[in-house]
ChimeraX commands (.cxc) that place a marker at each C-alpha (Angstrom):
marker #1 position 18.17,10.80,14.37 radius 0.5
marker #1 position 17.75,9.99,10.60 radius 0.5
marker #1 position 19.49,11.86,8.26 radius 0.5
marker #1 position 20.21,9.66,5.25 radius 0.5
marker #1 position 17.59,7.65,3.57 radius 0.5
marker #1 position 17.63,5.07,0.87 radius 0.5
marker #1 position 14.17,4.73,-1.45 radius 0.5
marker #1 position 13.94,1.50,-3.11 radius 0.5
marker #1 position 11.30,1.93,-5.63 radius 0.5
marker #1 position 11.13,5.28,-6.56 radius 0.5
marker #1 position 7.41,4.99,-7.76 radius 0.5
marker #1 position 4.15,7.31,-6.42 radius 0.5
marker #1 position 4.45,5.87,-2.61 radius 0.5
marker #1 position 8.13,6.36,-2.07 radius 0.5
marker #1 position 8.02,9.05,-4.49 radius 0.5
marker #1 position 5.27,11.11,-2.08 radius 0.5
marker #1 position 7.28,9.60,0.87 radius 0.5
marker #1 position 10.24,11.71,-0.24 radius 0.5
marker #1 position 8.93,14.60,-1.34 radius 0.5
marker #1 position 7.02,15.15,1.53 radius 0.5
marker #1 position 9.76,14.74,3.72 radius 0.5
marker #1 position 11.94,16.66,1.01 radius 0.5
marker #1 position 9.46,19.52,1.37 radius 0.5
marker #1 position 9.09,19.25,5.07 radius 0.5
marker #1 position 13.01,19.86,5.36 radius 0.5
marker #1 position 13.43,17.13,7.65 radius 0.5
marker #1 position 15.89,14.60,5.95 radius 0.5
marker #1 position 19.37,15.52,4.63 radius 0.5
marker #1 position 19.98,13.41,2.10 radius 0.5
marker #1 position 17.19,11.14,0.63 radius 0.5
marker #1 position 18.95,8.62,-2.09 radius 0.5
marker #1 position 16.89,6.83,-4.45 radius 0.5
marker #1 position 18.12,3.25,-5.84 radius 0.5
marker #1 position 16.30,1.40,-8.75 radius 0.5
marker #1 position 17.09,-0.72,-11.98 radius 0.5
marker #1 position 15.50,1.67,-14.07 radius 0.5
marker #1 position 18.51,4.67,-14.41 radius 0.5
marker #1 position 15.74,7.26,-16.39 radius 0.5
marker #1 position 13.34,7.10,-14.18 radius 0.5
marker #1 position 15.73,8.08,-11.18 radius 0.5
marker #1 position 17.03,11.00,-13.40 radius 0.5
marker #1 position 13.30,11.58,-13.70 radius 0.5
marker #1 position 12.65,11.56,-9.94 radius 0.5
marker #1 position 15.70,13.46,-9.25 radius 0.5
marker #1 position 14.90,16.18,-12.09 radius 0.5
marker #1 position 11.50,16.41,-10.42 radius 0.5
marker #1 position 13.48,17.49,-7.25 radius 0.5
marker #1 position 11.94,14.08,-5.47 radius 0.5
marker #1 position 15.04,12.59,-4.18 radius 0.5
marker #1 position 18.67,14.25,-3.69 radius 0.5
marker #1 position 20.71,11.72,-5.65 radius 0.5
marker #1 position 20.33,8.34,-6.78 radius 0.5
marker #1 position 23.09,5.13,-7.39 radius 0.5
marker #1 position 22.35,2.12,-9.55 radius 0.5
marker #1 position 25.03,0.55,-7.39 radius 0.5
marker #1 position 23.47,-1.06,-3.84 radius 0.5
marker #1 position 26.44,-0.82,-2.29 radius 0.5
marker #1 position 26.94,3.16,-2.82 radius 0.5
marker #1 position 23.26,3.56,-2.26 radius 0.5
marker #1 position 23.14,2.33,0.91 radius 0.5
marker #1 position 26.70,3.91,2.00 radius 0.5
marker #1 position 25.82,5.60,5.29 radius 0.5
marker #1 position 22.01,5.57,5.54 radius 0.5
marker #1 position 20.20,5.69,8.52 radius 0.5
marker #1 position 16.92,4.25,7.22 radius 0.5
marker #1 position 15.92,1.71,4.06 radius 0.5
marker #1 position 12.09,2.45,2.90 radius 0.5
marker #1 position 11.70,-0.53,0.53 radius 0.5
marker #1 position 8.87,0.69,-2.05 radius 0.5
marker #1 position 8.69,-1.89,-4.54 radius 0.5
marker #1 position 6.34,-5.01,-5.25 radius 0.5
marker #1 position 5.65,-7.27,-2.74 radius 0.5
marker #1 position 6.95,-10.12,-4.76 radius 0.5
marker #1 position 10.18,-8.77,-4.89 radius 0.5
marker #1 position 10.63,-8.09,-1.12 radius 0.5
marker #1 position 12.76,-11.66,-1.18 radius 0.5
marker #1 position 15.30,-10.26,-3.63 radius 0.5
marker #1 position 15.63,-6.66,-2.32 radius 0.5
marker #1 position 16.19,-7.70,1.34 radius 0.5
marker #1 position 18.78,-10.75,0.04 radius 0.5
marker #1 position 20.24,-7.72,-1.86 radius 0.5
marker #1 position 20.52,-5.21,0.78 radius 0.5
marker #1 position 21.81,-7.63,3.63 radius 0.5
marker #1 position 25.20,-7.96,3.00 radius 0.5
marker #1 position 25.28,-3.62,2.92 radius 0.5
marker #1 position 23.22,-2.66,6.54 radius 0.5
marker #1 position 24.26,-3.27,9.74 radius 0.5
marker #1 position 22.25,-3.58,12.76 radius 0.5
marker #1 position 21.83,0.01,13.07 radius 0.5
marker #1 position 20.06,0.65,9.94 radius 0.5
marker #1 position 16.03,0.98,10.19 radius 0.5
marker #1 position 14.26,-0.83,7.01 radius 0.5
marker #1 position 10.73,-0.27,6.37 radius 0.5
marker #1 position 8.57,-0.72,3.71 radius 0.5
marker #1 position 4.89,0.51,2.22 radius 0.5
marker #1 position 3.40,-3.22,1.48 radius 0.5
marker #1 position -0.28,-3.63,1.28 radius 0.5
marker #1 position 0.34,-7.23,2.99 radius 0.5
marker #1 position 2.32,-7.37,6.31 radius 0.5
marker #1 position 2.60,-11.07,7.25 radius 0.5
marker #1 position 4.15,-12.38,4.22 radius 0.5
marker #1 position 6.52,-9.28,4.29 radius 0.5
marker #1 position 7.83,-10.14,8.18 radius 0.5
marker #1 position 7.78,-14.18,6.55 radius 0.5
marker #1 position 9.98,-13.21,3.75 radius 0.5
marker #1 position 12.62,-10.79,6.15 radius 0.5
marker #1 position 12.54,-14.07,8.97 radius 0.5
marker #1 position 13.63,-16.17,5.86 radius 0.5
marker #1 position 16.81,-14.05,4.86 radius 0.5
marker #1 position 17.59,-12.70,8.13 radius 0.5
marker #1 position 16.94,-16.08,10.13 radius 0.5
marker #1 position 14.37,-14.13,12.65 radius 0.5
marker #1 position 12.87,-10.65,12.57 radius 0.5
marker #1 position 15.76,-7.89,12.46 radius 0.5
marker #1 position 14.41,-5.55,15.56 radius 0.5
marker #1 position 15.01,-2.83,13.41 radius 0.5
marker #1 position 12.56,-3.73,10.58 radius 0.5
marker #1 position 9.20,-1.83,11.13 radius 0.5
marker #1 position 6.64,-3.11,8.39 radius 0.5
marker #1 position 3.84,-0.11,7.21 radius 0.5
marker #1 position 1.41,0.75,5.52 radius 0.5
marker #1 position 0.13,4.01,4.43 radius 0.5
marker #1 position -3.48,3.59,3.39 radius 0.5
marker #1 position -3.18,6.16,0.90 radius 0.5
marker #1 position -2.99,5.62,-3.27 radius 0.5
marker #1 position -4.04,7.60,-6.65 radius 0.5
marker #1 position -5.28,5.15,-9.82 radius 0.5
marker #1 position -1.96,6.83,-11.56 radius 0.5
marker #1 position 1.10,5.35,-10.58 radius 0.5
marker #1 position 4.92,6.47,-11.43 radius 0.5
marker #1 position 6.72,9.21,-9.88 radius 0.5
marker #1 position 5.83,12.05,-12.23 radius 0.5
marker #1 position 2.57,11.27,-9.63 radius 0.5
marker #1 position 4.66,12.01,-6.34 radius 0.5
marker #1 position 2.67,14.02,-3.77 radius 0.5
marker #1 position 3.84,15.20,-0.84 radius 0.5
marker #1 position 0.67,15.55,0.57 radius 0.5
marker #1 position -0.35,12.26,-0.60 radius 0.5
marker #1 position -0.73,11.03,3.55 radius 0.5
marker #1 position -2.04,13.64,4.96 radius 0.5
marker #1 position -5.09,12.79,6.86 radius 0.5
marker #1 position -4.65,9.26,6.01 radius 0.5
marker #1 position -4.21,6.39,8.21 radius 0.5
marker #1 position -0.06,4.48,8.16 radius 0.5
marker #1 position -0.49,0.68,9.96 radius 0.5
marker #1 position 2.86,-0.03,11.48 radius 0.5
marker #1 position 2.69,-3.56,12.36 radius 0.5
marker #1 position 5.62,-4.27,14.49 radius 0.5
marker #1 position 6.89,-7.49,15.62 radius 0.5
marker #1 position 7.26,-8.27,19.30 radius 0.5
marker #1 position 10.88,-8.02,19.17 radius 0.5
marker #1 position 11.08,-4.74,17.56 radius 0.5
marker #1 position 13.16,-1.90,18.97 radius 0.5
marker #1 position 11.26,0.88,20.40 radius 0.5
marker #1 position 13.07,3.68,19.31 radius 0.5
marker #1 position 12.86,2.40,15.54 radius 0.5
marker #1 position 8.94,1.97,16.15 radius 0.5
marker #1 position 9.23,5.84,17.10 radius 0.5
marker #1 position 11.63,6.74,14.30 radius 0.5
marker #1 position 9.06,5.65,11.75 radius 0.5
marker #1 position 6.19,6.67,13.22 radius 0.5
marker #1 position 7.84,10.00,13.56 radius 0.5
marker #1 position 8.45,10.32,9.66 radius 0.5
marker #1 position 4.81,9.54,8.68 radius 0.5
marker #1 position 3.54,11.83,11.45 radius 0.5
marker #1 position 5.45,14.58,9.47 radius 0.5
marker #1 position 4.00,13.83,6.34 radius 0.5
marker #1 position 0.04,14.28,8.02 radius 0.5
marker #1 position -0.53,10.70,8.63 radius 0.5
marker #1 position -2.45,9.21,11.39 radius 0.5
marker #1 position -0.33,6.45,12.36 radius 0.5
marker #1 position -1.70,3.20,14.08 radius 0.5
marker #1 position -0.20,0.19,15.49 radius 0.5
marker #1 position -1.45,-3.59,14.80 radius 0.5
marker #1 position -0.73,-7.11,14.50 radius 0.5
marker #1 position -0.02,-8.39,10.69 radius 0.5
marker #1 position -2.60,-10.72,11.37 radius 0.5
marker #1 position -5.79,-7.92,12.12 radius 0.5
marker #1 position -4.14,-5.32,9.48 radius 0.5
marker #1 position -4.36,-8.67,6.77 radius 0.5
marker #1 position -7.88,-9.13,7.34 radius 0.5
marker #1 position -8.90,-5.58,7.94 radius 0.5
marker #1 position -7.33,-4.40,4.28 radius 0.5
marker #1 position -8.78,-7.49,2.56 radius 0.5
marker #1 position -12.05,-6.67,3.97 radius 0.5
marker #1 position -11.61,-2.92,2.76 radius 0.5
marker #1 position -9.28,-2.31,-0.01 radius 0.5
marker #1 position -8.52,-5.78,-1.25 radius 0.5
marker #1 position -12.01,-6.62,-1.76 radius 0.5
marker #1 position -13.31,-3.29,-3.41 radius 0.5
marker #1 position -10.19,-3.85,-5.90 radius 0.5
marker #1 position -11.36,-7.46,-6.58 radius 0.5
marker #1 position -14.77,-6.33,-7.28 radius 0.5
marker #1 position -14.06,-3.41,-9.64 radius 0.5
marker #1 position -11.61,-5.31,-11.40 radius 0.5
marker #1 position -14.24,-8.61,-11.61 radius 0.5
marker #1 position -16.93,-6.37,-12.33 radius 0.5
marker #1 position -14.97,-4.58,-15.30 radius 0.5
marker #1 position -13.73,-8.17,-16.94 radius 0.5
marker #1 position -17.78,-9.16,-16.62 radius 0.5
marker #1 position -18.56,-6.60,-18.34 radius 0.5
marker #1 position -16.09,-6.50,-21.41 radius 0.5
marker #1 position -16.78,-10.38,-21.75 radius 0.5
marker #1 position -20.29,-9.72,-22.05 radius 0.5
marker #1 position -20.76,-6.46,-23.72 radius 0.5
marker #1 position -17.54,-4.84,-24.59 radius 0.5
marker #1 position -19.70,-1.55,-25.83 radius 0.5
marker #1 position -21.89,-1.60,-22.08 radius 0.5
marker #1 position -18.93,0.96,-20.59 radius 0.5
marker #1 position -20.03,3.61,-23.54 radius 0.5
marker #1 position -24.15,3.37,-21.52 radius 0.5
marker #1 position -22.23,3.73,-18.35 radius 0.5
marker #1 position -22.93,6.99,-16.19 radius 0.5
marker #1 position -20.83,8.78,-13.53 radius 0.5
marker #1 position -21.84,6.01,-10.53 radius 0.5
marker #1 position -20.64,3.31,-12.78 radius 0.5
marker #1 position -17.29,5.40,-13.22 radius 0.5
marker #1 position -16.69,6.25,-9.54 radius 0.5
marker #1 position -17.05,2.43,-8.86 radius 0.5
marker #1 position -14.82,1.32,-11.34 radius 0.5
marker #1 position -12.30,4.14,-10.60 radius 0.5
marker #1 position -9.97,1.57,-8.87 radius 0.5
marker #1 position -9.88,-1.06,-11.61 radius 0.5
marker #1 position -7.33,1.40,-13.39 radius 0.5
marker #1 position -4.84,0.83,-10.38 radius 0.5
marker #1 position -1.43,-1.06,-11.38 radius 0.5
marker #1 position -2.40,-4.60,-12.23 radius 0.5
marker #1 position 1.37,-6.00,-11.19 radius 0.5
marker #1 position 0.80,-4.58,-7.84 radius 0.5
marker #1 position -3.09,-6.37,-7.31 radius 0.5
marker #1 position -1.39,-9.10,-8.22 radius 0.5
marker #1 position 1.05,-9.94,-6.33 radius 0.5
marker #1 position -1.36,-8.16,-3.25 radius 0.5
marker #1 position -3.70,-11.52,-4.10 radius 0.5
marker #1 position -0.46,-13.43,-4.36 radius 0.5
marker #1 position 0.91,-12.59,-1.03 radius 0.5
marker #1 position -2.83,-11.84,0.94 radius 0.5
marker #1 position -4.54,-14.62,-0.89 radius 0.5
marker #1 position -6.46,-16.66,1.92 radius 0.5
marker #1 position -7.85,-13.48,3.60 radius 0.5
marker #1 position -9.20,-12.17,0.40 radius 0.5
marker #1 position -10.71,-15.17,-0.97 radius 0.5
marker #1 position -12.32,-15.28,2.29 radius 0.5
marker #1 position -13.80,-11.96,1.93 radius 0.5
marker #1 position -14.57,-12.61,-1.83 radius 0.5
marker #1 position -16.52,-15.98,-0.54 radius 0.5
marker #1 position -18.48,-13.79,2.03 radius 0.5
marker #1 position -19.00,-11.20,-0.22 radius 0.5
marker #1 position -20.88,-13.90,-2.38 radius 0.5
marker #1 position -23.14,-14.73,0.40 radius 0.5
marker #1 position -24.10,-11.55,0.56 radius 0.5
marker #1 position -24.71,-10.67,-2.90 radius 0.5
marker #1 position -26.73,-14.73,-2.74 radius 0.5
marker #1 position -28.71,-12.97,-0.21 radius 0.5
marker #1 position -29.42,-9.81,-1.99 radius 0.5
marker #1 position -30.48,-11.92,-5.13 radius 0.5
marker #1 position -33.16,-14.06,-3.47 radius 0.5
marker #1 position -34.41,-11.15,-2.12 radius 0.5
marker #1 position -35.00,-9.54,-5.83 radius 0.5
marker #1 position -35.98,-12.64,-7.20 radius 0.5
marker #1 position -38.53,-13.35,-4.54 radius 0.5
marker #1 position -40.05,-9.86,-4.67 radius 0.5
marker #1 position -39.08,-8.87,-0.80 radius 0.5
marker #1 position -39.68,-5.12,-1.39 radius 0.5
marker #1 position -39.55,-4.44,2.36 radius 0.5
marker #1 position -36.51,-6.53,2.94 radius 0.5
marker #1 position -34.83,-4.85,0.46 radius 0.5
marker #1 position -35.42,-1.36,1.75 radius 0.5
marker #1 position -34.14,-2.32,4.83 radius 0.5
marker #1 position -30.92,-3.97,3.24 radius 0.5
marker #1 position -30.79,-0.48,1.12 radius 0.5
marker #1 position -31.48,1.89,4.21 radius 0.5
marker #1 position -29.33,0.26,6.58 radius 0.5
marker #1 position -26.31,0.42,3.88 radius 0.5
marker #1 position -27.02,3.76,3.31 radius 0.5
marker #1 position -27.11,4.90,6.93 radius 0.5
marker #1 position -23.79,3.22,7.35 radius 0.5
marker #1 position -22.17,4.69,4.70 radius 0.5
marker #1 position -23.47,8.56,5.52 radius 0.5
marker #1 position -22.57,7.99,8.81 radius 0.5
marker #1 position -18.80,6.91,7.48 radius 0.5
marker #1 position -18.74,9.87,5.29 radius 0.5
marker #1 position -19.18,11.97,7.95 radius 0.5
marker #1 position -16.02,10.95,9.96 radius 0.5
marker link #1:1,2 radius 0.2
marker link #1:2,3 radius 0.2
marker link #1:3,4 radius 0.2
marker link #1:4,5 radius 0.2
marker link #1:5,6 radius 0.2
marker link #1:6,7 radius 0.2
marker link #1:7,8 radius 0.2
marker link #1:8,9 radius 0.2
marker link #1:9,10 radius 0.2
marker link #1:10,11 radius 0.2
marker link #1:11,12 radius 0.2
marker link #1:12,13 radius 0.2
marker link #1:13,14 radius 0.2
marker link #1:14,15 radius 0.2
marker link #1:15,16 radius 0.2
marker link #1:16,17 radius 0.2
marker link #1:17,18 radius 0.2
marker link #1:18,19 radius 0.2
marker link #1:19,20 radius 0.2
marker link #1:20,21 radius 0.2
marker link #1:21,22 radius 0.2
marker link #1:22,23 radius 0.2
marker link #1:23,24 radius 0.2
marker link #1:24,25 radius 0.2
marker link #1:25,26 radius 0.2
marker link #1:26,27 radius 0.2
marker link #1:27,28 radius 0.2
marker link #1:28,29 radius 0.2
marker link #1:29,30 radius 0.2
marker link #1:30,31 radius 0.2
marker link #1:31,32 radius 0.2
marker link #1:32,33 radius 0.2
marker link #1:33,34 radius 0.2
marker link #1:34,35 radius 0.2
marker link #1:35,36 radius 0.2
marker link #1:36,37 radius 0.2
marker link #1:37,38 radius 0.2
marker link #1:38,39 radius 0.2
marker link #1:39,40 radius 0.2
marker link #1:40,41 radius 0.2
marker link #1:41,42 radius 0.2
marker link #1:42,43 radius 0.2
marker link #1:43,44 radius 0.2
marker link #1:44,45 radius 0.2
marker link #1:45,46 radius 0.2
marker link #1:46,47 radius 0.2
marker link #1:47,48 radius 0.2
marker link #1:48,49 radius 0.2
marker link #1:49,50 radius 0.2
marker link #1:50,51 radius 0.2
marker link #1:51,52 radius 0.2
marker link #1:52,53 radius 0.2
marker link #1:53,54 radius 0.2
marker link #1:54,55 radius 0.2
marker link #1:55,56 radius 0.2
marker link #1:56,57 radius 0.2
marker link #1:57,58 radius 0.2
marker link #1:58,59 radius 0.2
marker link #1:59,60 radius 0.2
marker link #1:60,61 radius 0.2
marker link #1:61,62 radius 0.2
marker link #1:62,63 radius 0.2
marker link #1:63,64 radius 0.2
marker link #1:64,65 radius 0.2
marker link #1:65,66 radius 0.2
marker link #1:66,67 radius 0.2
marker link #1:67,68 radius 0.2
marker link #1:68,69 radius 0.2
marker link #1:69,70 radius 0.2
marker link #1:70,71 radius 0.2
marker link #1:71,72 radius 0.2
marker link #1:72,73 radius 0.2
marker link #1:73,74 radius 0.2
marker link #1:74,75 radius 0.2
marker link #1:75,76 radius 0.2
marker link #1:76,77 radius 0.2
marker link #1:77,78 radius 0.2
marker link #1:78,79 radius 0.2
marker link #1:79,80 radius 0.2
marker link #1:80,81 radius 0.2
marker link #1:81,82 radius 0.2
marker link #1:82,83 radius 0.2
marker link #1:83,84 radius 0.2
marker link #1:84,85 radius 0.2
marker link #1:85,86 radius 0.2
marker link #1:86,87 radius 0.2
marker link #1:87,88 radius 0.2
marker link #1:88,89 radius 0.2
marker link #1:89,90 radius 0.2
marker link #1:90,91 radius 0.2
marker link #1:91,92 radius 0.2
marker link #1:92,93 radius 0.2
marker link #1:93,94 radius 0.2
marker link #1:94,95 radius 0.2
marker link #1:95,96 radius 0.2
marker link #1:96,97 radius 0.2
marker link #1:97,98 radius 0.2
marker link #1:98,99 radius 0.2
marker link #1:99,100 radius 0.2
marker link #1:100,101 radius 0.2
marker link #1:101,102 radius 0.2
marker link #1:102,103 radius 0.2
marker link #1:103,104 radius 0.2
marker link #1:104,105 radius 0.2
marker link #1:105,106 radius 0.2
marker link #1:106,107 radius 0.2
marker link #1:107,108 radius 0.2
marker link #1:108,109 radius 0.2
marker link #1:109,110 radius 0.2
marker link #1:110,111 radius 0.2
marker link #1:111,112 radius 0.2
marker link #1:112,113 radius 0.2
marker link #1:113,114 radius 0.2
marker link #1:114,115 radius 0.2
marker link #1:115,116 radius 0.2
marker link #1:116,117 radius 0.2
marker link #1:117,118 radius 0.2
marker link #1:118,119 radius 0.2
marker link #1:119,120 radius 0.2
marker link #1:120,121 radius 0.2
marker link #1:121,122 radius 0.2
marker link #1:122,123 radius 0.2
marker link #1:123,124 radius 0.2
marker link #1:124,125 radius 0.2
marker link #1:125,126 radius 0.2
marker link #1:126,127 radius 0.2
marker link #1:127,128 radius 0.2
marker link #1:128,129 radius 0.2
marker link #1:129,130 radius 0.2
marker link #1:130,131 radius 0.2
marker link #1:131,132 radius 0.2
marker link #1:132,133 radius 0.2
marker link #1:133,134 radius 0.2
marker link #1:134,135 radius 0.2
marker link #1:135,136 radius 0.2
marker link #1:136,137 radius 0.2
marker link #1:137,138 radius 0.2
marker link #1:138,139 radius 0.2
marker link #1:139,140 radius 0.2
marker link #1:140,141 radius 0.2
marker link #1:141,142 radius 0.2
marker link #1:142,143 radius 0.2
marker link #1:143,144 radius 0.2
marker link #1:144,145 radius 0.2
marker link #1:145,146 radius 0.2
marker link #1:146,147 radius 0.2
marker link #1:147,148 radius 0.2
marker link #1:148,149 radius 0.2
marker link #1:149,150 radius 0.2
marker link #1:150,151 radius 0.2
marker link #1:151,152 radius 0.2
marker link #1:152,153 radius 0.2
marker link #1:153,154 radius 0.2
marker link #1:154,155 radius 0.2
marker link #1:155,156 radius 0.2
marker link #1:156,157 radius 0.2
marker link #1:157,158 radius 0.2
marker link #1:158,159 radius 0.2
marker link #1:159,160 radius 0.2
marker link #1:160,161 radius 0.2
marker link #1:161,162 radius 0.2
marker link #1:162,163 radius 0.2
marker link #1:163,164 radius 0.2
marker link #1:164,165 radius 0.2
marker link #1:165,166 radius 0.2
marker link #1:166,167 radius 0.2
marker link #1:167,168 radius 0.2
marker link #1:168,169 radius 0.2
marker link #1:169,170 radius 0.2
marker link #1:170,171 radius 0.2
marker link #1:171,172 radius 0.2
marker link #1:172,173 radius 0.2
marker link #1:173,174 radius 0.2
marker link #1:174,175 radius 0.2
marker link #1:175,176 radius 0.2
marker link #1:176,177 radius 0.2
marker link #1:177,178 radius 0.2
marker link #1:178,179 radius 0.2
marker link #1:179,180 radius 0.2
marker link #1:180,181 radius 0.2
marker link #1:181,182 radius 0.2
marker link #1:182,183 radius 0.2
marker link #1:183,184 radius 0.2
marker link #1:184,185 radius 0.2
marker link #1:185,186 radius 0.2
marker link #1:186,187 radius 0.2
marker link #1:187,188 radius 0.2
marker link #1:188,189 radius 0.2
marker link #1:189,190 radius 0.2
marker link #1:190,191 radius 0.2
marker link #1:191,192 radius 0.2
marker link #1:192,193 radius 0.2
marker link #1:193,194 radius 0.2
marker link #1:194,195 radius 0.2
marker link #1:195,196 radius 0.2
marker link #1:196,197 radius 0.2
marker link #1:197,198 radius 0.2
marker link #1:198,199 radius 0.2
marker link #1:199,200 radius 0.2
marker link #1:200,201 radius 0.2
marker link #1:201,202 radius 0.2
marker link #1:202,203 radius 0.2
marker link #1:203,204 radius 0.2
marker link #1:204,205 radius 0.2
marker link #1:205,206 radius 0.2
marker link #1:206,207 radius 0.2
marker link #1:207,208 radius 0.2
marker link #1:208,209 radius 0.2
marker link #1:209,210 radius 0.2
marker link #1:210,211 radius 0.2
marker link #1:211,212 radius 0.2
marker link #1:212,213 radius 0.2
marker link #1:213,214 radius 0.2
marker link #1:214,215 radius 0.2
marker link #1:215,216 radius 0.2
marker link #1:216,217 radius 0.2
marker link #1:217,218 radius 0.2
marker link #1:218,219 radius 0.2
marker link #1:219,220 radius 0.2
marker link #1:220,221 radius 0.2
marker link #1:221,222 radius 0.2
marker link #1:222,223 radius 0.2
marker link #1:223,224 radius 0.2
marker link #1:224,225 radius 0.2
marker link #1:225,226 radius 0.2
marker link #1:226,227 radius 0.2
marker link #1:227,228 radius 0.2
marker link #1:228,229 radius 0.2
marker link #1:229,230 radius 0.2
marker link #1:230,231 radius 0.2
marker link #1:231,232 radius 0.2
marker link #1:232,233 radius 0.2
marker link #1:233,234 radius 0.2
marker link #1:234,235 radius 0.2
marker link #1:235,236 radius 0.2
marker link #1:236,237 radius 0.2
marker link #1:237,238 radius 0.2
marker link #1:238,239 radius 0.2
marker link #1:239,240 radius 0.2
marker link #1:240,241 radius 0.2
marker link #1:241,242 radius 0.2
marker link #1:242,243 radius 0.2
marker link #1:243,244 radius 0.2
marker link #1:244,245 radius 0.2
marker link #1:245,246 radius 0.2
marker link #1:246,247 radius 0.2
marker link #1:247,248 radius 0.2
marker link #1:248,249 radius 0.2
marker link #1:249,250 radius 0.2
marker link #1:250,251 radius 0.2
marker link #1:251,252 radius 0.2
marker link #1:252,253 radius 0.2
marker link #1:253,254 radius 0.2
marker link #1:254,255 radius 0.2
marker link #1:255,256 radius 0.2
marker link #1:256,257 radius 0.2
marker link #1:257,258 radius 0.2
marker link #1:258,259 radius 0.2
marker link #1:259,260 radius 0.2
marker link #1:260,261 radius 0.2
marker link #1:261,262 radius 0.2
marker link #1:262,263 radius 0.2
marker link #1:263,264 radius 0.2
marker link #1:264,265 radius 0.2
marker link #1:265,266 radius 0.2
marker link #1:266,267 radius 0.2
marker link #1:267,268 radius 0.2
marker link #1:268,269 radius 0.2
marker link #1:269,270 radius 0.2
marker link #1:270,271 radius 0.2
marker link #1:271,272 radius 0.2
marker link #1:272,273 radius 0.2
marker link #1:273,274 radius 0.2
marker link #1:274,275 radius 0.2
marker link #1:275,276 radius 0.2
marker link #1:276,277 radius 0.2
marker link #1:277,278 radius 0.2
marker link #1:278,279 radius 0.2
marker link #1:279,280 radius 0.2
marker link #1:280,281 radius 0.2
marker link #1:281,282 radius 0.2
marker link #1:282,283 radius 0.2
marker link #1:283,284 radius 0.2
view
């Protein structure tokens, strides 16, 4: 049973992780560690986590289960950092949009996968980041990827899965390899876009975003997510997404020789297949 957590990153995802479960009445003690001491008093203030330690050593004192909720970049230093403090009971887990370079990094400081280390990802996110945007029902209805290493302990797969089940996700399990392409393909790419479409557009015509209407702004939307975070996502996810990016390009290839050539019924077709797909989504 877990009854002590440690949050790593006290930001919106582990934020909403611990509220939820915080509201939920499930966890006994949820302890939030960080480098940044005001924004834990924040957190703490905003009844998010119980307590919080700037200390490792006393944050981890007793937990049950480490979320990490932090960068992906910094996954190296925070497991190096927590090693010497866990034993092999402890459960770590973490929220990382990428999953094979996180199970690369823990095989690098562990030496091999630690069974108990159950890598997820909650497909779930707001454009406003921080932990004055905590929501506890932040998951609900969405989907969590656990993707699991062969070696991992079944009752730690169950442990997780458990948690985000309580919190109103739909949780799913994977290889690193499909969820990698599957999120490049569907949140990776969409980011790339919005964010190349927004630096096209301010290098061209910094005043074009004042003509702009509201399909322009639900597009963009997701270029105001946290630019740190889409980076190191493209750091650590970068062959997958540049594949998508290069397909992508086909596409859009296609699309233009179809304008340029004048292929009105082609480009119905293109438009009312797309269309159907996406009302059919929608619908779901």
């Amino acid at each position: 049973m877990i009854d002590k957590i440690c949050i790593i990153g006290v930001g919106l995802i582990g934020g909403s992780f611990s509220i939820g479960l915080k509201q939920a009445n499930q966890i006994k003690t949820i302890v939030g560690f960080g480098r940044n001491e005001e924004n834990l008093i924040k957190a703490k203030s905003l009844n998010v986590i119980d307590e919080y330690s700037l200390d490792i050593t006393s944050a981890l004192k007793d937990v049950d289960m480490v979320l990490i909720a932090t960068p992906v970049d910094s996954f190296g230093a925070v497991l190096e950092m927590i090693k010497p403090h866990i034993n092999d009971s402890v459960i770590i887990s973490d929220v990382g949009s990428t999953k094979g370079s996180v199970i690369n990094i823990a095989k690098q400081v562990f030496g091999k996968m630690p069974t108990k280390f159950i890598p997820a990802h909650p497909i779930a996110g707001k454009e406003k980041s921080g932990v004055e945007a905590s929501d506890g029902t932040l998951f609900k209805h969405k989907r969590v990827i656990l993707t699991p290493e062969e070696n991992a302990d079944i009752k730690a797969i169950e442990d997780v899965s458990e948690l985000w089940t309580i919190l109103g996700a739909e949780v799913e399990t994977m290889t690193h390899q499909k969820h990698d392409d599957l999120l490049a393909m569907t949140s990776h790419l969409p980011h790339m876009l919005a964010f190349g479409l927004m630096d096209y557009l301010i290098k061209n015509n910094p005043d074009a975003c004042d003509y702009a209407a509201g399909g322009f702004k639900d597009f963009s939307r997701i270029a105001s997510s946290d630019a740190v975070m889409w980076r190191d996502i493209c750091l650590n996810n970068a062959s997958e997404i540049v594949k998508h990016i290069q397909g992508y390009q086909q596409a859009l290839d296609k699309l233009s020789n179809l304008i340029d050539n004048n292929e009105s019924d082609a480009l119905e077709k293109l438009f009312s297949e797309a269309k159907s797909a996406r009302d059919e989504w929608i619908k779901d």
